[in-house]
Structures are given as C-alpha cells and as structure tokens.
C-alpha positions in Angstrom: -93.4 -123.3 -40.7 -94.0 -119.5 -39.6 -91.3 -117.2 -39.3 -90.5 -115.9 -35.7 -91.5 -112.4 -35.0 -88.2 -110.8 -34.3 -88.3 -109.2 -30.6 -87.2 -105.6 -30.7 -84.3 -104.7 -28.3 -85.1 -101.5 -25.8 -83.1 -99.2 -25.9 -80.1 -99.0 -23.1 -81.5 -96.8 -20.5 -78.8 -93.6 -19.6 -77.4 -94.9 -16.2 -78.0 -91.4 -13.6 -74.8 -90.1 -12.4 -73.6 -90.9 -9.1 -74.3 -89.4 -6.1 -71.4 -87.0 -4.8 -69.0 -89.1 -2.3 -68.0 -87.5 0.6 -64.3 -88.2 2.0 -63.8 -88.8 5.6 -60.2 -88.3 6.7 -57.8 -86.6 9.4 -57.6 -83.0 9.0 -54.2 -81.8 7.1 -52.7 -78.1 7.6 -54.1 -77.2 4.4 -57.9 -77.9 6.0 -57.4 -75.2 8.5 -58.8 -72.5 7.1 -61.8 -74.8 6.3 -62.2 -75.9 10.2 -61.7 -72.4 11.7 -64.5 -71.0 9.7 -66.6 -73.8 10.3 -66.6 -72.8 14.1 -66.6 -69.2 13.8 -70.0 -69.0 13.2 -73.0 -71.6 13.4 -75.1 -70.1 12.2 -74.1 -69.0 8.6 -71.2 -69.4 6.2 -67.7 -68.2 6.9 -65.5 -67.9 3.9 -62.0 -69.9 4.7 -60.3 -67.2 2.9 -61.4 -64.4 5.2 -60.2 -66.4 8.0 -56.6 -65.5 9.8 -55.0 -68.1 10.8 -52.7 -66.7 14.2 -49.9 -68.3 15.7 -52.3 -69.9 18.4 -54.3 -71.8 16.0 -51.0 -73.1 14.2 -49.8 -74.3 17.8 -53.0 -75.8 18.5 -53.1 -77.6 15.4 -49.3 -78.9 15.7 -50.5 -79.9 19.2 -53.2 -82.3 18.0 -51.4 -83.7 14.8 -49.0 -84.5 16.8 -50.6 -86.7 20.0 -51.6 -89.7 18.5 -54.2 -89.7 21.2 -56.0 -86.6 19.3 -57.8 -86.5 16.0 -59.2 -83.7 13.8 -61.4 -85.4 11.2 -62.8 -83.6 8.3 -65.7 -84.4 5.7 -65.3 -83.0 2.5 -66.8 -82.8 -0.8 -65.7 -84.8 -4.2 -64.1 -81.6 -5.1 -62.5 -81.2 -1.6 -64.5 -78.6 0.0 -64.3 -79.1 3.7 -68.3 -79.1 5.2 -68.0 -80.7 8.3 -65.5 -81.2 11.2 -64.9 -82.6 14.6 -62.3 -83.6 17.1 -61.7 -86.8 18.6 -59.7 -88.0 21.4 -58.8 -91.0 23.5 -58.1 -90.9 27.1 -57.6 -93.5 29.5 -60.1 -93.7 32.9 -59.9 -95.8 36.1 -63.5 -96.2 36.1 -65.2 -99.0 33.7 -62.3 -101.4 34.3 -59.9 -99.4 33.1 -61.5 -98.8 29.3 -60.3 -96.1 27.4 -62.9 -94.0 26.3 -63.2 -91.1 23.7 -65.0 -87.4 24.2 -66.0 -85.6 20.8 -65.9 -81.9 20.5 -66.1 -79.3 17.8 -68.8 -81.1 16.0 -69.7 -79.2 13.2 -71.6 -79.6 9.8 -71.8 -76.5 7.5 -75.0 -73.9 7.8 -75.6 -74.9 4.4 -75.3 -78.3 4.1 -77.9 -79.7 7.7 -80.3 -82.2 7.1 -79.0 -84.2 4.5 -77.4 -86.2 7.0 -73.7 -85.6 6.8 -73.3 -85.4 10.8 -74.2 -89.1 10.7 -71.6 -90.0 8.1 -69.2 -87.7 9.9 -70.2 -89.3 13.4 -70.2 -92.8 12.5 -66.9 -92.4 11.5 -65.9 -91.4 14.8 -67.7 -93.9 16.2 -66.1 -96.9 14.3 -62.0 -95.5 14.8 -63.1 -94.9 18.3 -64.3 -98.4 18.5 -61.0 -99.6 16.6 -58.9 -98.2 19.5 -60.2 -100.2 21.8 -62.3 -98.0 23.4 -65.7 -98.3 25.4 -67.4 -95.5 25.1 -68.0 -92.0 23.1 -69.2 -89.5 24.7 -69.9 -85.6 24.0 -71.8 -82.3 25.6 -73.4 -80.2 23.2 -75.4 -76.4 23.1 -78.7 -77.1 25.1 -79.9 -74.5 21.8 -78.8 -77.6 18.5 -82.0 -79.2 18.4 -81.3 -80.8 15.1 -78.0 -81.9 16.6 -79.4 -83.6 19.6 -81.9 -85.6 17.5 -78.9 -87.0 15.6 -77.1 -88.0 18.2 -80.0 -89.5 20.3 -80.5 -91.3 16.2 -77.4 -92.6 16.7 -77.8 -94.3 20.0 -76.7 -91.3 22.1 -78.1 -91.1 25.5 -78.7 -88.3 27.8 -77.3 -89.4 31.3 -75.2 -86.1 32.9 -75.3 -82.6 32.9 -72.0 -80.1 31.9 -70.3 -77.4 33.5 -67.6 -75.5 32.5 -65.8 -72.4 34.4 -63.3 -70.7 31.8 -60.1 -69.6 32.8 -58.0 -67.6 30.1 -59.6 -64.6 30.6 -59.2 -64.8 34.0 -55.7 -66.0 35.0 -53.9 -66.9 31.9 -54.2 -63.4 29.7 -54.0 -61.5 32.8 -50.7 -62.7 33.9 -48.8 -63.0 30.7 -49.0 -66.5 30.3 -48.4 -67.4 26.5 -51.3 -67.5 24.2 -52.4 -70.7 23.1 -49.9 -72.6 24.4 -46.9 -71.1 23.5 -43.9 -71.0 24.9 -42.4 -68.6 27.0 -39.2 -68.1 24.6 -41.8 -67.6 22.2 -44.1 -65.3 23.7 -41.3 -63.6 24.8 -40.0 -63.3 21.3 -42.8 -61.9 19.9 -44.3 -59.5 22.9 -40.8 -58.5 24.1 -41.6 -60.0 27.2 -44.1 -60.4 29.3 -46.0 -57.6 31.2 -44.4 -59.0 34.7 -41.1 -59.4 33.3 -41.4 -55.2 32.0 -42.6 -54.2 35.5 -39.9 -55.7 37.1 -37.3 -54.3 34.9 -38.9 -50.8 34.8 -39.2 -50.8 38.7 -35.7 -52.5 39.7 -32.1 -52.3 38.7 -29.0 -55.1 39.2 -27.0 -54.3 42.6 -23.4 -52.9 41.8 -21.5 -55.3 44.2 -19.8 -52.9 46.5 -22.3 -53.0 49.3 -21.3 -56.1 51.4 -20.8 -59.9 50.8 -23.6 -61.2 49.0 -24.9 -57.9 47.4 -24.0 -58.8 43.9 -26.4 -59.3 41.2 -29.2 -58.6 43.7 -32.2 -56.1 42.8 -32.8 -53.1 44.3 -35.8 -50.7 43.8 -35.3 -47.6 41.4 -36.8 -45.4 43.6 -34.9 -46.5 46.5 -33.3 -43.1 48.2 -30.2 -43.1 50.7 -29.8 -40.4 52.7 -26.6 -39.3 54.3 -26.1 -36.8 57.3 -30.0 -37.1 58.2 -33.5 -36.1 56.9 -33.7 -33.4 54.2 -33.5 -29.8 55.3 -32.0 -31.3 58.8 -28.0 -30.4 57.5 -26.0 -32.9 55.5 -28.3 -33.4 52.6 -30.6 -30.7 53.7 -31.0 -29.6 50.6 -32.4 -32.4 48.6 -29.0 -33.5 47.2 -27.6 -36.5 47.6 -24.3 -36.8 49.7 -21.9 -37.1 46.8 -23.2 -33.7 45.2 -26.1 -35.0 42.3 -29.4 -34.7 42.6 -31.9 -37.4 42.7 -31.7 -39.3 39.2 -33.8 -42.6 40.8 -30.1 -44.9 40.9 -29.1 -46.7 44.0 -26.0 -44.8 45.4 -22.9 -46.9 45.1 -21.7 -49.2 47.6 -25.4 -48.9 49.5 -27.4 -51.6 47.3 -26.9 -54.1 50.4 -28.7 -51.4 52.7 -31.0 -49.1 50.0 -34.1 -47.7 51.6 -36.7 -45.4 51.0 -36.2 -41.6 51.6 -37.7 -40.4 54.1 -40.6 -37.8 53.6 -41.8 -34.7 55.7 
C-alpha cells in the first residue's frame, strides 16, 4: 500500500483590522464645543478649543437636554472625536390625523470627513428614533447652495414638495429692546447687564414722588427735568430770576410737596 502524500496546511491568513465604528448617541455637555464648531463654519475646520462657549449657548443647550421632545445627536469617532451633528424634534400637528411629526435642523457632517457617507449613518439614525416615537414623518429645509447634501437626502427617500421662508427677528425686536439673550431670563440678564437699556432710561429720566403732593402721589414717578414755577414766568417777579421759590437754583429735583402737579418750565 502507498503512503498518503501529507497535505500541507496554508498558512493562517492575518485577519485586516476593523473598520473604525462610529457612535451615534445624544449630545452630552462635554460635546459642545464639538457641535458649536461644527456650525461655525461649513466650509472648513473649526477647532473646538478655539470655540467660546457664552452663556446663550449653555441656556440653549440646558433648553434642549431638558425637553424630552428635543434631541441633539452626535456621531463621533472610535476615539470620540465629534464629526457630525444634528438636532431632532417632535412636535405634534392637527393635520395628518393628528401624527406627530419630526423637523431636522443643524445637520452637519465635518469639512473633512463628506463623502464617505457618515450623513447617512447620522440620518438614518434620526430617522429610525423618529420612527420609534411614533411619528409620521421627518422633514427638513436645507441651503439651496449643499449640493452634496441634497443628493443624500433625496438617497434617502427625501422628497422635495415645499419651499422655505424665514423672516429673523433678534436683530430686529429682541436685541433692540433689551430682551435677554438667548433665552435668558430677565433676573439674569439683569444680573449680568445691570439692567436693561429701558429699565436705565427710565431711572436716569424719572425719580420716585416724595408723597407730600396730594392723596395718591406716593411712589409715583415724576420727570427729572420737571420745573415748578412759583410767582409766574422767569424774569416776570417771583422767580424772575431763574431761582426756584424756596431760594436754590435749578438742580433737576421735583420741588417738594408738587410731585402731584410737576410740570415743565415754561421757556421764553
């Protein structure tokens, strides 16, 4: 009998190293930084550690965290890096029978890291909490100028059926007015502006009523510039000579006991 030909074993082939995984997760305060530089600039890399992080943002960020209706989800990197971002909410509509439904905004993927497909990854997982809470439809509006962006959402199943608009109004009511800053309070606007501009003028240009002019006169305001005159116009006898009737000159106070009847002096 022949002896079998012993069959040589290959050698084990090195298995390659795993692809990267990305996380997908709610945005914590520590991803912040990350987020903000993400949206400062499209178009190139912001450094999270050049990025300030105001008072504004930290209410904002409080303000989502806390509404279990609003999401900020984050992709990141094996080694955490934060390259993509987006904000999800659920909001509940008469129209559709009554389905929920959930606008994105903020979608962003890192200047550096388009076109390898982590807006889908980051997208489809909006898409399947969306779907999880019940909802019937996502929806977004996006820069007529992101291309790229469009073609992955219209890969995605994404149709284009309406057309945007938007009117800002912080820059033309809010700031203006003294209204607090990214939705702070007024205590705490007030806290840190020492009021607001409105609240100044008023101070500046009015002064508490003493009390002594007539029922109701306390605690009201009366001008600062308010003049009474007593024994006629100036230079007409009396106060003729610029004085006020009780021997100072004009230091912009109400006189005393007059609060209730305090008016302008009369010019020549």
């Amino acid at each position: 009998m022949s002896t079998p030909t012993p069959v040589s074993t290959p050698a084990p082939v090195p298995t390659p190293a795993p692809e990267p995984t990305h996380t997908r997760r709610p945005a914590t305060r520590r991803d912040l930084p990350a987020v903000l530089a993400l949206l400062a600039d499209e178009d190139r890399v912001v450094d999270p550690a050049t990025v300030v992080v105001t008072e504004a943002y930290e209410h904002a960020f409080r303000a989502i965290d806390d509404d279990p209706r609003n999401e900020l989800l984050v992709l990141a990197d094996a080694d955490g890096t934060v390259v993509g971002c987006l904000r999800a909410t659920c909001i509940p509509g008469l129209g559709k029978g009554g389905a929920e439904r959930s606008p994105l905004e903020a979608v962003r993927i890192r200047a550096d890291r388009r076109g390898g497909g982590l807006g889908r990854v980051l997208m489809a997982l909006a898409i399947d909490r969306a779907r999880s809470r019940g909802c019937a439809r996502v929806q977004l509006t996006s820069d007529r100028r992101r291309g790229a962006a469009h073609r992955c959402y219209a890969g995605l199943g994404f149709t284009r059926s309406h057309d945007g608009f938007k009117l800002a109004l912080r820059g033309r009511c809010r700031a203006r007015r003294g209204h607090p800053p990214g939705g702070a309070t007024t205590g705490e606007h007030r806290a840190s502006t020492g009021g607001t501009r409105g609240n100044r003028q008023r101070s500046d240009r009015f002064r508490p009523c003493r009390g002594r002019g007539g029922a109701g006169s306390a605690g009201r305001l009366v001008p600062l510039r308010a003049r009474v005159w007593r024994g006629g116009a100036p230079g007409a006898g009396g106060a003729a000579d610029g004085r006020r009737a009780n021997g100072r000159r004009r230091t912009g106070r109400p006189v005393p006991g007059a609060c209730a009847t305090a008016r302008r002096a009369p010019t020549m």
